[in-house]
N, C-alpha and C positions, 0 to 999 in steps of 0.2 A: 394563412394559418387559421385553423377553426380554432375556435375559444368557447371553452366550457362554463366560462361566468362570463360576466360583463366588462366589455372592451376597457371602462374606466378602472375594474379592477387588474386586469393585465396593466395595464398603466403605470397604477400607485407601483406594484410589484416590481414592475422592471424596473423603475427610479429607485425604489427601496434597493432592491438586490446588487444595483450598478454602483451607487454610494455606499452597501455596506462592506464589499467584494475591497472597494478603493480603499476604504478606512482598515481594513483588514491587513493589503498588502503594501503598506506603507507600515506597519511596524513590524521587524524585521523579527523575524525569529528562526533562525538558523541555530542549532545547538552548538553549540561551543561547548569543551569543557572546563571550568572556570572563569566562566565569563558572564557575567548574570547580563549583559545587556543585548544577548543574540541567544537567548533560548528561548523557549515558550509563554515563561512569566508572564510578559509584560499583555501579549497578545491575546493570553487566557483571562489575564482581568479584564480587557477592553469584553472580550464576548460576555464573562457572568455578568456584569454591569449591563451590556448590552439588553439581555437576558432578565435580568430581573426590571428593565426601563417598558419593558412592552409584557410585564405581566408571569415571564412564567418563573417557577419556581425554580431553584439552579443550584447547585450545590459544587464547592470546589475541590478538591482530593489533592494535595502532593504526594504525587508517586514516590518521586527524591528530590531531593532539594532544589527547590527553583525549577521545578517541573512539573506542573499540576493540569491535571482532569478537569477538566466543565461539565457538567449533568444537568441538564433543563429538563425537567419533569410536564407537561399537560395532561391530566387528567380529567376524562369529558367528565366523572362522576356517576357513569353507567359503566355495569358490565362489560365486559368484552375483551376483544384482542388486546396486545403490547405489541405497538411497531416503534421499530427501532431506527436513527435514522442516525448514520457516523460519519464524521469527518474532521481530520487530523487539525492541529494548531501549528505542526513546523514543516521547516522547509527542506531541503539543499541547500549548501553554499551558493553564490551567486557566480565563482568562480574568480576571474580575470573582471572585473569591474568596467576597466576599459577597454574590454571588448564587446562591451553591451551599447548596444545604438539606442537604446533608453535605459533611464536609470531601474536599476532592477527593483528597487524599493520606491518607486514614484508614480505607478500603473496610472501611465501616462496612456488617453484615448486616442488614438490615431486609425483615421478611417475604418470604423467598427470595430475595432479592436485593442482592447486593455492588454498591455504590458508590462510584465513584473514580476518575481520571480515571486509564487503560487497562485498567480492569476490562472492557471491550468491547474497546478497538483499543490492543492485542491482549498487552498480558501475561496477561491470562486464558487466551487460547488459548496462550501462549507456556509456561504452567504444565502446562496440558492436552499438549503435544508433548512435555514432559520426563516429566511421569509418565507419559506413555504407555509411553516408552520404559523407564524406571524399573520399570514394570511388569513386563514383560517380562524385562529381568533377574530381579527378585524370585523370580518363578516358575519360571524358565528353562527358560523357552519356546523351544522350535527351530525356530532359521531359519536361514537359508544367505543371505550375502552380506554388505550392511553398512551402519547406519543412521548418519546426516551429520543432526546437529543443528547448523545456521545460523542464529545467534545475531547480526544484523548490527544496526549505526548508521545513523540518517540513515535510515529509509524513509520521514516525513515530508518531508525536505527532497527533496535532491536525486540521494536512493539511493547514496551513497558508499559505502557499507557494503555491499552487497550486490557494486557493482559491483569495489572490491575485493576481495571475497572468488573473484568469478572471476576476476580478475588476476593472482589467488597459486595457481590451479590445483586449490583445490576442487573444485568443480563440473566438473572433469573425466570422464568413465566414469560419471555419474550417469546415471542409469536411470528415472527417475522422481522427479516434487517434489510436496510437499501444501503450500502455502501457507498458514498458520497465520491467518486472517481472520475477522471477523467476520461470520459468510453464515446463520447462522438456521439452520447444519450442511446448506444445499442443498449439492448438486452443483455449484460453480460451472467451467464449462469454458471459459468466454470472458474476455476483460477490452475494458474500450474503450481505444483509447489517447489520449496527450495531447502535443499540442504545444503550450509556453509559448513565445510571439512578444513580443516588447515592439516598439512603434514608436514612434521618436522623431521629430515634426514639426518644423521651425524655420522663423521669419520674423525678422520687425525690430519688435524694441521702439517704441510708439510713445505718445501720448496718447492717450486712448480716442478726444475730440471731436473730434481730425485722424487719421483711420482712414487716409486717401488716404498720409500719411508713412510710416507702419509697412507691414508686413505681417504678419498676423493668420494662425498659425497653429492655431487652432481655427476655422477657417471650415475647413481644409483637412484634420483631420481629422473634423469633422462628414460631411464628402464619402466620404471613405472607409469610417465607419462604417455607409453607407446604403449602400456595395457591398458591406461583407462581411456584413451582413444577406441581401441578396440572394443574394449568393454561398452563406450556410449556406441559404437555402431550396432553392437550387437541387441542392445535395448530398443535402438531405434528401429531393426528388422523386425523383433519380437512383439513390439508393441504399434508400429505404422505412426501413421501421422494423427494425430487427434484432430476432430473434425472443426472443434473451437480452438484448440489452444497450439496448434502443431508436431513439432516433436519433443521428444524427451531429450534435454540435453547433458553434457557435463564437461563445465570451461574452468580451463585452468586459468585463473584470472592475473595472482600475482606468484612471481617468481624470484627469492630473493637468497643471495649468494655472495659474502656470510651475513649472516642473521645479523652479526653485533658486529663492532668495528670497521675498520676500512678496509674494502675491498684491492687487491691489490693484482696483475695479469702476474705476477713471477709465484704467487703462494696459493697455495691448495686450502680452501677453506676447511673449516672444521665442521659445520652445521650450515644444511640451505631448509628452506623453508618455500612450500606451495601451499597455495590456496584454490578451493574449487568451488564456483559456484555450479550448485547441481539443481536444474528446474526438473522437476517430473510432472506430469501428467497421471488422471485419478484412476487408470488400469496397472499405475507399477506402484509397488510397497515398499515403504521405505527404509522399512528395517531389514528387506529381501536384499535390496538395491545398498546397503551397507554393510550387508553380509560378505558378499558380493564383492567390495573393494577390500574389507579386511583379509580376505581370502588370496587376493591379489599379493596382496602385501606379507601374507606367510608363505605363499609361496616363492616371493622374491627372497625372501631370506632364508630358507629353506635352500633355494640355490648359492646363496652367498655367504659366506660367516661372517661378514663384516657390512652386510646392511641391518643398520640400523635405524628402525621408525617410530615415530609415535603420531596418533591419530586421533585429533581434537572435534568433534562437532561442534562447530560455535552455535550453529542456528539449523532447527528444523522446524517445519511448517508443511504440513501433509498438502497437497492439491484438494479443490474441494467440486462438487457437482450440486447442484440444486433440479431438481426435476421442472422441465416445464409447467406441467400441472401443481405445485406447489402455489398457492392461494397467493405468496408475495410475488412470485414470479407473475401472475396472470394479474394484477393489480397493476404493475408497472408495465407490463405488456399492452391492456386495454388501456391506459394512461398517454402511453408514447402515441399511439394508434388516434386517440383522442383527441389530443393536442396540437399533432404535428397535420392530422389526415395522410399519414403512410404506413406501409406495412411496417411495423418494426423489425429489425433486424437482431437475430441474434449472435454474441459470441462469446467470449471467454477472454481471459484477463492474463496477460504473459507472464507479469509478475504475481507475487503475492499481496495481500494487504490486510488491516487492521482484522477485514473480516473472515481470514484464516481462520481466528483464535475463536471467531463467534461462531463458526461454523462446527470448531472441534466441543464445542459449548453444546452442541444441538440444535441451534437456531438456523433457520433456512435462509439464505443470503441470497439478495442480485445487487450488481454491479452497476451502477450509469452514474452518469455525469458530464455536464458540459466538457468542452476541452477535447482536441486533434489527441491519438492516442500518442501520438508521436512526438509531442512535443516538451510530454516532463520532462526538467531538469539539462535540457535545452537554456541556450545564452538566447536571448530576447525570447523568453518564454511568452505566452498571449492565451487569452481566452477571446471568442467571436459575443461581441455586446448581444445580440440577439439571442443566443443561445445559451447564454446565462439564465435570458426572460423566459423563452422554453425550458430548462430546465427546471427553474422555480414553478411554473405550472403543470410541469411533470409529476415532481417528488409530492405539491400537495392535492393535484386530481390522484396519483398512489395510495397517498395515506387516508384519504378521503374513503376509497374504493376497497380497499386493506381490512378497514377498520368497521365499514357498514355493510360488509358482505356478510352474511349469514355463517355461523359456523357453521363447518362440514358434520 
């Protein structure tokens, strides 16, 4: 691997990044609700503490209760850009415990590789954007402008964390963001988005063997199911395959029948209930593409006097694009290029993440980070030791390069 400073500082770096990754994914922070000892808390004060021990400024926010923001401010004290650098405090559940061949909370090193559940997504990289920056102090390395580590809650759920931190005025005068993810350290410039739909059906409770009494609200989503099949085929003909992020989809994810009480083979429920996750891709629009299903949905009822719907959007989050030439994008591009001695690769992010919200902000996003893309939220999750070291060398020859390039 070429090295852009001095071998003995690759060194401190990879030992700094390996033990701060470990200290990170040994306290567990999975969101529970009601449970103050599996949320973020605990793991948000190990960082500000972390954070204010090597210097920089840090500031904590509860979003809601026992769920709080980190903000580590550097400021070179020159003019210039604000690069942004993000990466979540919580996890997934670890699931089934003892189906894990290491403990998920113990990121135990076995043959190059740390195991533990956020050792990929993404306290590994979240360790790698702090010593990056840590780095750079050490040396003190000049630059002009000013580096925003965003330390937010909730990017599993429902992104509160992030979306408060632009509410409070961070991400104001931002200039550029790296999203601290799990990407196999490509270039990611895309994301697909996602809309969470829930539809709720209702009939009339009935006897299964007198059908003609009731009305049967699973016949009437079954009908719907078979138009918005058609409906994702016909998005996917109109819009082809995305050259980063593939196709446009829409999964019926859960199906539940009846909503409340116990289900029983002899009675005809009263109320079933679907959910759909919808990814798009940045040539379909989202309120076209909801049009679209509402439309479905008057016309099923339009044929039927007795379908009855209602239609919840829990979650939208537009798909985003960042142009190659965009100044953060060719910072991490010459960076990977730098580091690794290969051509960087580019691609696009299947899910969504924090940096949805930064992008609907105005701020130009790319995606990398250590970590198989395949392997979040995976049972014996893992991040590659090495690649952790590469990616702390990444994220601060980026911000290095970001930050002292010339404005356009």
């Amino acid at each position: 691997m070429k090295k852009l400073y001095p071998e003995e500082t690759y060194a401190r770096d990879r030992e700094a990044v390996i033990q701060l990754t470990r200290e990170l994914v040994r306290i567990p922070s999975v969101y529970r609700e009601n449970d103050p000892t599996g949320n973020e808390a605990k793991v948000a004060g190990y960082v500000a503490n972390y954070l204010n021990r090597i210097g920089i400024e840090t500031h904590m926010e509860e979003v809601v209760p026992g769920r709080p923001n980190v903000i580590g401010i550097v400021d070179s004290g020159k003019p210039g850009k604000t690069l942004l650098f993000e990466g979540h405090t919580d996890v997934v559940t670890a699931g089934n415990r003892e189906s894990w061949e290491y403990d998920p909370f113990g990121a135990e090193i076995v043959e190059g590789k740390m195991y533990g559940r956020g050792t990929n997504d993404t306290k590994g990289n979240l360790a790698c954007m702090i010593t990056a920056v840590h780095s750079i102090l050490l040396d003190q390395a000049a630059f002009t402008g000013k580096i925003i580590l965003c330390i937010p809650c909730d990017e599993e759920g429902l992104m509160q964390g992030i979306k408060h931190f632009i509410e409070q005025g961070w991400a104001d005068g931002v200039d550029g963001a790296i999203i601290c993810e799990p990407e196999e350290n490509q270039v990611c410039i895309a994301q697909r988005g996602a809309i969470r739909l829930q539809v709720d059906i209702y009939g009339k409770m009935a006897h299964g063997a007198i059908s003609w009494s009731g009305i049967n609200p699973n016949w009437r989503l079954a009908r719907l199911l078979v138009q918005l099949e058609k409906l994702e085929k016909d998005e996917q003909e109109r819009y082809g395959e995305d050259p980063l992020l593939k196709w446009p989809s829409i999964t019926p994810t859960i199906i539940q029948s009846p909503v409340k009480g116990e289900a029983q083979i002899n009675v005809i429920p009263d109320h079933c209930m679907l959910t759909l996750d919808i990814r798009t891709v940045p040539a379909q629009n989202h309120d076209d593409l909801l049009q679209q299903i509402y439309s479905i949905v008057d016309r099923l009822k339009a044929e039927d006097a007795d379908f009855r719907a209602e239609l919840t959007v829990v979650d939208n989050r537009p798909p985003t694009a960042t142009s190659k030439d965009d100044p953060v994008v060719q910072a991490v591009y010459e960076a990977v290029k730098g580091v690794t001695g290969k051509t960087p690769v580019y691609n696009g992010v299947p899910g969504a993440t924090d940096g949805t919200f930064l992008h609907v902000h105005g701020i130009p996003i790319v995606t990398i980070g250590a970590g198989d893309r395949d392997v979040p939220h995976q049972l014996n999750e893992y991040v590659e030791i090495e690649e952790l070291a590469e990616t702390t060398a990444i994220y601060r020859e980026a911000a290095l390069r970001f930050l002292n390039r010339e404005n356009d």
